[in-house]
N, C-alpha and C positions, 0 to 999 in steps of 0.2 A: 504494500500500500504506500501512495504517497505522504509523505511528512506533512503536517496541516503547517502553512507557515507563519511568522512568528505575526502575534496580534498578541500587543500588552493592553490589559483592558483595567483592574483593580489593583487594592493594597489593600492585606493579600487575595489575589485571585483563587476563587474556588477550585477552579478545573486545571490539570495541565497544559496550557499554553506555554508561557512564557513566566521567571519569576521573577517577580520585581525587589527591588530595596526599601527602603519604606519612607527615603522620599525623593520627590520627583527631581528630571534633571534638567537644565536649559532646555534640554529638546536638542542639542547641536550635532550629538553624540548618536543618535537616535531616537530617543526621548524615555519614555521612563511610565510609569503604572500612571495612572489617575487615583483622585482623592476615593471613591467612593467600592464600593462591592462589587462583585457582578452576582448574579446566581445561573447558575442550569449550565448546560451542554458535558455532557462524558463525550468521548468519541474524538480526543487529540489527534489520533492517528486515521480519523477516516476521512474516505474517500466524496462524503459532499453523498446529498438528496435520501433516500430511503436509509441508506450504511449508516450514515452518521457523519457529523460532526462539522459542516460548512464549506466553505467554499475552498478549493486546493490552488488554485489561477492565482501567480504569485505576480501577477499585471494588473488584477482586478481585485477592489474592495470591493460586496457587495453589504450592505445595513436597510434592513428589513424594517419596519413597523406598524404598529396601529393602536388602537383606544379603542373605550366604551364597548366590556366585554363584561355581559350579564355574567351571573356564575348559575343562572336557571337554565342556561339557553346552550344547545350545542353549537359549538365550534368546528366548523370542518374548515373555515379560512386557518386556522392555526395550523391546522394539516396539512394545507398548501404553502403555507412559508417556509416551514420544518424542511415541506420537499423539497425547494427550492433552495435550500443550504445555504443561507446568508451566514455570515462572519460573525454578525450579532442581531441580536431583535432586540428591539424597544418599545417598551411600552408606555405611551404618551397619556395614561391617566385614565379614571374611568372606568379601572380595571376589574373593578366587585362595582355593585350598586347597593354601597353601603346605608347612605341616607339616614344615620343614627344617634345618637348620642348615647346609646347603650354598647358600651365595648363589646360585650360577653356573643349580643349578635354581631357588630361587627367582627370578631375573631369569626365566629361561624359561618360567616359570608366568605370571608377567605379562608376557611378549611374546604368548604365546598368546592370553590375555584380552583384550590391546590389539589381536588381530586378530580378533576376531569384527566381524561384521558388525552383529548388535546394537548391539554395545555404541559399534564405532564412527559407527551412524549416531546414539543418543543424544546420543553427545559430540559429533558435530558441528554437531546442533541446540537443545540446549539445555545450558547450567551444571552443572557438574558440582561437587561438594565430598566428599571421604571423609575418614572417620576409619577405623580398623581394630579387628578381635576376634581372636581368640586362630589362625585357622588362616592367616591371612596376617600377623600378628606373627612366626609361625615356628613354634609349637606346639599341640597342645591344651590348653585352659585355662591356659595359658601365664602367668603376672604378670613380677616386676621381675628373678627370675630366668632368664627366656632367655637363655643369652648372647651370640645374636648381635642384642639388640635397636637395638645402632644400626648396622649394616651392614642390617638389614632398613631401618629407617627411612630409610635414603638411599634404595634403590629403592624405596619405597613414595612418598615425597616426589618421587622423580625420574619416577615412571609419571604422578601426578596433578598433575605439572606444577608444582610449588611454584616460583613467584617464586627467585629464588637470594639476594636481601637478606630475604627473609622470617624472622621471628621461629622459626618451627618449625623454621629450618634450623642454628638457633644455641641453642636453649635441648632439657633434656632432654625429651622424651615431643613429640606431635604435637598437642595441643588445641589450638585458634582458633578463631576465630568471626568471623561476617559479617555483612551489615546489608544488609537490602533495601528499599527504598523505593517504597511507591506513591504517590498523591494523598492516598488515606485516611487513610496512617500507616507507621508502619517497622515491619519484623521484626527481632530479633536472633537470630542462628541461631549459640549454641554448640557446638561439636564436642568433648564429651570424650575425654578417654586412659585409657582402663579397664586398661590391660594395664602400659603403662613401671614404672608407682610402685606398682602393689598386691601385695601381701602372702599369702603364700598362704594360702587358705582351708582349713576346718577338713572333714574328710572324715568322711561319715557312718559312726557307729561300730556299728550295728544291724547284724548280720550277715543279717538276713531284708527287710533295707529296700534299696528301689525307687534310694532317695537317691544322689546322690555326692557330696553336701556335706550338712552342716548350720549352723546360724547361728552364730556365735563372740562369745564373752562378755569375750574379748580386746580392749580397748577401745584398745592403742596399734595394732589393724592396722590398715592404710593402703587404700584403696582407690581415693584419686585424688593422696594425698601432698602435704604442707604446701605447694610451688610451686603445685601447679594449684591447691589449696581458695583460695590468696591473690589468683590471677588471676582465678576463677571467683566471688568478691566484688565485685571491680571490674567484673567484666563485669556482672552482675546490678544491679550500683545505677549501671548507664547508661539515658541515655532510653531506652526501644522503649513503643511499645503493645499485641505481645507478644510473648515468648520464646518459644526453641524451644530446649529441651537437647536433644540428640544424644548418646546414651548407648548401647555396641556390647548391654548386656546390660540383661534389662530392671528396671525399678525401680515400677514401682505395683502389678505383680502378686500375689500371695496366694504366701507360700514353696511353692516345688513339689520342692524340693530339687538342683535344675540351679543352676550357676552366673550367681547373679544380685546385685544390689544385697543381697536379705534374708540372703544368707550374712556380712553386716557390719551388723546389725542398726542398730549406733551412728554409721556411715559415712551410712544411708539417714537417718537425727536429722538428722546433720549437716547434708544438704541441706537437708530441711523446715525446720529451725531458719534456714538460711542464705538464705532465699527470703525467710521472714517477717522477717530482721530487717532485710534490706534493702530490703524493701517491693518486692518484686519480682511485682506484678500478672501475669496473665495469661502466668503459664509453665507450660508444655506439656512432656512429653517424648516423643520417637520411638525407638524400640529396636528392636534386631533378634535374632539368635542361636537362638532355640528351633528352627527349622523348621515356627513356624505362624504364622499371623495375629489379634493380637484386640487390644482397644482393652481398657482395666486401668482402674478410679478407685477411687484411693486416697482413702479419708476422712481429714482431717487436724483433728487437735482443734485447737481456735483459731485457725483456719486456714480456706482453699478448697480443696477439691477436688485432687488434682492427677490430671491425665488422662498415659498411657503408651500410644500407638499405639504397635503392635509387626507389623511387617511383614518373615515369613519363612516362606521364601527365594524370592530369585530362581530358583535354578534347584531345590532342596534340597527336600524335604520328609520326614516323620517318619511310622512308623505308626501313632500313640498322640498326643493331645494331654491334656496335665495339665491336673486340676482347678484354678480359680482364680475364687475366689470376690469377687473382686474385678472378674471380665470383665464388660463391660456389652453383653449382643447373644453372637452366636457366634463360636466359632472361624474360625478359616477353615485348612482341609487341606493346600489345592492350592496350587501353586505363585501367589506372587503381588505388590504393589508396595504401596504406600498413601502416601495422601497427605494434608496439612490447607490446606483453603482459608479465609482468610479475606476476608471481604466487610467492605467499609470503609463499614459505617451510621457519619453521621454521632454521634457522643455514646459508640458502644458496637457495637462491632465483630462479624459472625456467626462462632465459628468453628465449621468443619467438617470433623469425621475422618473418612476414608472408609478402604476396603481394597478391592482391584481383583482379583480371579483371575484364572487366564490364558486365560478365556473372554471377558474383559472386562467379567464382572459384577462391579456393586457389590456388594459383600457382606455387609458391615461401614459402616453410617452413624450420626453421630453429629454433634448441633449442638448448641455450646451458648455463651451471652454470655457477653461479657469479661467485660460487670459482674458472671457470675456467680465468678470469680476472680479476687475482690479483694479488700482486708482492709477 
């Protein structure tokens, strides 16, 4: 069998990949583990799709994901990713439908989850990393007032396996990030915390409107909170060749009036401004939370492009999808995964957004050059 090649993902990682030091390096050298855990995948030495263990194409990263995965409802999209043998999967939040302030069911919403057959043959072949959105937080649209958001945080940390010296286990909110490495180049894969530190949003006042939020002109609300904006600095002016923010809700889309980045009008600046000033090339974002699937680009003045895959639900789906003038290609309805490959051309990297339904069509494709995101 081929060797699976080297992908450093946590401190310390679960599986046999790669082992790390326990703390990170410039990135110059190669780079080094990320702050956070990973959970799932055995199968270091297999060969990629039914065998086990991801992808073997030491040219190609491929990074898989999705959200809003009932723990009532079968899974057979997790069965198509698994196939497909990505490097890592991520899960953008949403992941039980917790909705509680009673621990004792929230732990037994994810014991359920943790017994699907889905979801446990994922985790046993391939890398798993989650951040969370508002219905396994504890609430709907839930921000920094849930009050049980650090008794949720322990079992949500304790289901995806967190390291127990890990940083997320010690500071407030759950954001980390991780670093994969191929021959071609590294990835750095941000995980934010949409829910710990934000603020709550401003509720549409139109009594005939569609909306449940509108955008707030209130420029001290918080929607990732002065700790993560200062960690989320440092992580951006690290080496990678590209980024990948992980954000539960999405951010390049066209206001549709759902809970999203544009209901912080001055929060979404803050990123764009925060990308550009630390010269942060070739960042991407993946989001989940609507109940549908589409790939978003945001035009940025003085700036590149920035692209939003947004891949939902895993199990979930909506009878209506909003307009968004911003989508590049179609919606997608049906239940489904998506994922971004990059291919390691020497000089200038391909990447590619795709979206998978639960027939196993692509549905949603998208390529385009680093060098076309770069300042």
């Amino acid at each position: 069998m081929q060797s699976r090649r080297p992908i450093v993902l946590g401190l310390p990682f679960l599986v046999p990949l790669v082992a790390c030091g326990d703390d990170e390096t410039d990135g110059q050298d190669g780079g080094a583990g990320g702050e956070g855990g990973a959970g799932g995948g055995q199968g270091g030495d297999g060969e990629g799709g039914e065998g086990g263990g991801g992808n073997n194409d030491p040219l190609t990263t491929r990074i898989a994901f999705g959200s809003c995965m009932h723990q009532n409802i079968p899974k057979p999209v997790l069965d198509l990713a698994t196939d497909s043998a990505p490097d890592l999967f991520v899960f953008l939040g949403d992941n039980i439908y917790g909705d509680t302030t009673d621990m004792e069911l929230m732990q037994a919403k994810y014991d359920l989850q943790g017994s699907s057959a889905e979801f446990q043959r994922l985790r046993d072949k391939i890398p798993v990393i989650a951040t969370w959105d508002d219905h396994d937080y504890g609430a709907n649209d839930a921000g920094k007032e849930y009050p049980q958001k650090a008794e949720s945080k322990q079992i949500f940390l304790d289901f995806w396996q967190e390291p127990e010296g890990s940083e997320r286990r010690t500071r407030e909110g759950i954001y980390t990030s991780y670093v994969l490495e191929a021959e071609g180049g590294t990835v750095r894969v941000i995980l934010l915390d949409t829910r710990w530190f934000r603020d709550p949003l401003d509720p549409a006042t139109d009594p005939g409107s569609k909306n449940d939020y509108q955008p707030t002109d209130d420029t001290t609300r918080a929607f990732l909170g002065e700790a993560q904006w200062a960690w989320l600095e440092e992580e951006l002016k690290k080496p990678a060749d590209v980024r990948i923010i992980a954000t539960s809700t999405q951010f390049g889309h066209a206001y549709n009036g759902y809970e999203s980045w544009t209901n912080m009008p001055h929060e979404r600046q803050r990123m764009i401004d925060l990308i550009r000033t630390t010269g942060a090339n070739a960042t991407i974002f993946i989001s989940g939370d609507v109940h549908w699937g589409e790939l978003s680009k945001l035009e940025v003045e003085g700036g590149y492009p920035i692209y939003d895959l947004t891949s939902s639900g895993i199990t979930q789906t909506w009878p209506f999808i909003e307009e968004n003038t911003n989508r590049v290609g179609d919606a997608v309805p049906e239940n489904n995964y998506g994922f971004v490959e990059i291919t390691w051309r020497e000089g200038d990297p391909l990447i590619t957004f795709g979206i998978v339904d639960v027939e196993g069509t692509v549905r949603v494709t998208h390529e385009v050059n680093a060098s076309a995101l770069a300042f």
